[in-house]
N, C-alpha and C positions, 0 to 999 in steps of 0.2 A: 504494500500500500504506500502510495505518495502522498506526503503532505502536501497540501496548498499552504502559499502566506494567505494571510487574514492581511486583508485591503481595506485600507482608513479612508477617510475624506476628513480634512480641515474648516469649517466655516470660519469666514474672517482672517483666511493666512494671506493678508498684504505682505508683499515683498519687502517693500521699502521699510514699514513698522507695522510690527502687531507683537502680540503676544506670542502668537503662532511662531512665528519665527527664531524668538530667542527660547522657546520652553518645550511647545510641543513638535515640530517640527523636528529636532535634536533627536528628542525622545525616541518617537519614530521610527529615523534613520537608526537607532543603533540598534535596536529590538533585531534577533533574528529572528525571519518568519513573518515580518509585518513590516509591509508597503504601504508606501503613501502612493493612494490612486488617485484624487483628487483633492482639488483644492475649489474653494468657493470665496467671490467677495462682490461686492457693492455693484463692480461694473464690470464691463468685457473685458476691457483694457489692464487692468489690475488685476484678474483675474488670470489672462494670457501670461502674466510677469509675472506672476507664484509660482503657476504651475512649469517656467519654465525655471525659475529660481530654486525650485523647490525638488525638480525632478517628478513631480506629480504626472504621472497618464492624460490626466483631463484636467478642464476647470470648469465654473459653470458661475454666471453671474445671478446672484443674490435675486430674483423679481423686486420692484416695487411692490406693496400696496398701493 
């Protein structure tokens, strides 16, 4: 039997500053077994910049209400 990694998603991991970036992000990356698959934020633009910042699979921007 093969393990699969367990695939995360972030809300709120801006590149530039969040939380995401200096805490859980880290985290993440050092876990074996667990991938960061995506990352989510506010807009498309910031969103493209995590997940390429971050190594994330995908990004997806936040909807308005």
């Amino acid at each position: 039997m093969t393990q699969k990694d367990i695939r995360v998603g972030i809300v709120g991991a801006n590149s530039a500053a969040s939380w995401a970036k200096i805490s859980h992000i880290p985290a993440i990356q050092g876990l074996r077994g667990v991938k960061l698959a995506a990352v989510a934020t506010r807009n498309e633009q910031s969103a493209r910049e995590a997940a390429d910042a971050f190594g994330a699979e995908r990004w997806l921007p936040i909807p308005s209400r």
